[in-house]
N, C-alpha and C positions, 0 to 999 in steps of 0.2 A: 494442538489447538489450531484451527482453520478459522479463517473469517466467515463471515455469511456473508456479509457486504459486498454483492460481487456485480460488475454493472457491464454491459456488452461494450465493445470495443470500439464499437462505432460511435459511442456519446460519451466518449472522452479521448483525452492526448495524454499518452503515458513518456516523462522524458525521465532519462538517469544521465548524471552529470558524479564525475571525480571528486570534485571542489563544492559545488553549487552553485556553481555558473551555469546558467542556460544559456545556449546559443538563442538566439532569436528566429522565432516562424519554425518552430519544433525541429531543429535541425535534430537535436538531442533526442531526438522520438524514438521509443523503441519500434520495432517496426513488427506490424503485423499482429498488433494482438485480437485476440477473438474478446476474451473475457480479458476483468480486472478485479482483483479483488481490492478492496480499501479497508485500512487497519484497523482492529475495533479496537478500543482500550477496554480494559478488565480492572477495573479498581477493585484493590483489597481493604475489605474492612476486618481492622481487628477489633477482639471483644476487651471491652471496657470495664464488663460487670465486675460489681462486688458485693459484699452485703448489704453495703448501705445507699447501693443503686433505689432511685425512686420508685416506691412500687412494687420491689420486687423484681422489675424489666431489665432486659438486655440492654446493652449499651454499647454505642459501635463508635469507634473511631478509625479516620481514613486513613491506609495505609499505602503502599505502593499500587504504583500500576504497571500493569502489563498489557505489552500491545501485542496484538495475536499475530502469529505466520501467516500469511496468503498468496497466492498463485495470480501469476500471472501468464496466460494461455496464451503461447503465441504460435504462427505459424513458423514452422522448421526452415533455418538457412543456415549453411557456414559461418557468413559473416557475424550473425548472432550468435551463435550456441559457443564461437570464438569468442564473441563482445563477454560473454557471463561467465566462463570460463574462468577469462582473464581477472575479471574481478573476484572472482571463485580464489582463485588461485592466490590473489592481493592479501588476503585477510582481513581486508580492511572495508568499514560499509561505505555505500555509494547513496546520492543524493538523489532521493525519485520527487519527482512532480508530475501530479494526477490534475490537467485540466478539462474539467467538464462542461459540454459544450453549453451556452449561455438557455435558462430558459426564457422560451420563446415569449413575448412579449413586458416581460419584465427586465429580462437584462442584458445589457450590452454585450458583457464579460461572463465566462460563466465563475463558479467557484474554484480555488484552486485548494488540494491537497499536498502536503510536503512534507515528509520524513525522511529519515535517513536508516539502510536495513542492508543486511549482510545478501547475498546472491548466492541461490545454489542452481544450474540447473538442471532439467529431467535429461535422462537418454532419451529423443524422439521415440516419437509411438505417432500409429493413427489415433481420429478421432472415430466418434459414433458415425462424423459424415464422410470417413478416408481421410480426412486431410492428414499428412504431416505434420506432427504439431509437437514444440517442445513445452517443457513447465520453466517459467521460471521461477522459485520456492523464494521469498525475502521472507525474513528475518527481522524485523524491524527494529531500533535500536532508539529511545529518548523520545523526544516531543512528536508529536502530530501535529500539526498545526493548521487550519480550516482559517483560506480567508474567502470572502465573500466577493463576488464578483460585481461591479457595476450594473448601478441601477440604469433602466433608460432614461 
């Protein structure tokens, strides 16, 4: 399952943090990403019906959700494909925050995204334009959470 949600690099800040602490002024940024994908949730509905369903009709109740794998495209370095590696290697998931850049005459702040998703990355490859580029695959793990960024 792949997200569709995928937004260009340049109109967002993508940081991963151990704990969920960000450092301040995107220290924590991953570097160089082209694309981003943002996590879709998948809610399961199960079925409800019985005989003496109204009507005849189905009948849905909400069951789990699933947040979908996405990629994050970035350009190829040591110090990165070591950064995801390393969390690869942790087994343990790592805390992303997606901030997107404020829109323009509405908001001071743009929106910010926040989950927490396991790391795998690609072996480097070109892209369509040459570049270098590695995948980073997360995994996403619990809540998504969407807050809203400052009005002006």
């Amino acid at each position: 399952m792949t997200a569709e949600n995928v937004v260009p690099g340049d109109l967002c800040t993508v940081e991963w943090s151990v704990d969920g602490v960000f450092a301040p002024a995107g220290a924590d940024a991953i570097p160089g990403c082209k694309t981003v994908g943002i996590p879709e949730e998948n809610p399961e509905y199960r079925n409800r019906t019985s005989l003496t369903s109204p009507g005849r009709h189905h009948e849905w109740g909400v069951g789990m959700t699933d947040t979908s794998e996405l990629t994050l495209s970035c350009f190829y370095s040591t110090d990165l494909y070591k950064k995801a590696l390393g969390f690869k290697e942790s087994r343990k998931p790592i805390h992303i925050r997606v901030s997107i850049v404020p829109e323009e005459g509405v908001q001071s702040t743009g929106d910010v995204i926040e989950y927490k998703a396991y790391v795998n990355p690609s072996i480097p490859t070109t892209d369509f334009d040459g570049d270098l580029m590695t995948d980073l695959k997360l995994r996403p793990t619990g809540i998504v959470s969407w807050t809203e960024g400052a009005a002006l």
